[in-house]
C-alpha positions in Angstrom: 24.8 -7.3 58.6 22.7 -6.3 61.3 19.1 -7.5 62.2 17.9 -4.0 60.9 19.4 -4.2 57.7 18.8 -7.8 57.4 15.0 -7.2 58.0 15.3 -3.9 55.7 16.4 -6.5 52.6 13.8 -9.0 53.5 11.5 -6.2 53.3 12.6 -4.6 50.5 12.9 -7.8 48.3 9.0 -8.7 49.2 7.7 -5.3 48.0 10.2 -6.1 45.0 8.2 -9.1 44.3 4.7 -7.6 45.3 5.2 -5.0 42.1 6.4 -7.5 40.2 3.2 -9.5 40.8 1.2 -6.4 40.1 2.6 -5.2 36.8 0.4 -5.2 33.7 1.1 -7.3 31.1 2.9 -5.4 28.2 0.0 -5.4 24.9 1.3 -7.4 22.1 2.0 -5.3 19.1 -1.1 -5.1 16.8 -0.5 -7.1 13.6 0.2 -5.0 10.4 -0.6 -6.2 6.8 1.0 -5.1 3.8 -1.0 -3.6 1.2 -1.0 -6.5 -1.0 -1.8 -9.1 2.1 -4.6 -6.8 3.0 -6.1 -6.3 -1.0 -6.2 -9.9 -1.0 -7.9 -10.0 2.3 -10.4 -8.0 1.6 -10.7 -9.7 -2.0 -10.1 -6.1 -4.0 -7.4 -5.2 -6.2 -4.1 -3.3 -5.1 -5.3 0.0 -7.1 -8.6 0.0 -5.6 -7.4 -0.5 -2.0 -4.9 2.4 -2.3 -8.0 4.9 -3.4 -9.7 3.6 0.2 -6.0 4.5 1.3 -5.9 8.1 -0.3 -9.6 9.2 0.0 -10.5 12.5 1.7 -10.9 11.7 4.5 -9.3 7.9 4.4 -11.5 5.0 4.6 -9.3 3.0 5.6 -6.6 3.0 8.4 -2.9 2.5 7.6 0.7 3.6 8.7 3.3 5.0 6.6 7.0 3.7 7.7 9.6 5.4 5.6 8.0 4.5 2.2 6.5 1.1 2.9 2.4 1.5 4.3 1.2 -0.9 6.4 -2.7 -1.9 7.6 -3.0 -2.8 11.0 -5.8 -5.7 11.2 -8.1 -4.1 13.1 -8.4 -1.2 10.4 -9.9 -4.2 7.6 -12.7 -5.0 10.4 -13.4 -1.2 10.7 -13.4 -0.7 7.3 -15.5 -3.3 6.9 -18.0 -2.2 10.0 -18.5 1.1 8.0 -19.2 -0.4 4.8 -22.5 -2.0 6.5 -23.8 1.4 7.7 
């Protein structure tokens, strides 16, 4: 190897580590509930929290995957924010 490709590599391995250093830190998925984890969460019954669910517009926040809806955590708190308006 030659001093030019030797300090090309050196080179090239430092800016390798400089991005390295600079990349962002991936977000951690948001937490999901179920819809029973988040009825009993917010202390109401299944039925009731599926008409917050189904309201036009919703009230509440939730993902549908395949058949199975979920409630991120952070849709409870908003839900609960707009509740005190």
């Amino acid at each position: 190897m030659t001093r030019l490709e030797a300090a090309v590599a050196e080179l090239a391995a430092a800016i390798r580590e400089d991005l390295a250093r600079q990349a962002p830190e991936p977000d951690p998925p948001e937490s999901v509930l179920t819809v029973t984890e988040a009825a009993a969460a917010l202390k109401i019954g299944r039925s009731r929290l599926y008409r917050e669910l189904t309201a036009e517009p919703p009230r509440l926040r939730s993902i549908v995957i395949g058949r199975a809806r979920r409630i991120p955590r952070s849709a409870l708190a908003d839900y609960l924010l707009a509740g005190q308006r």
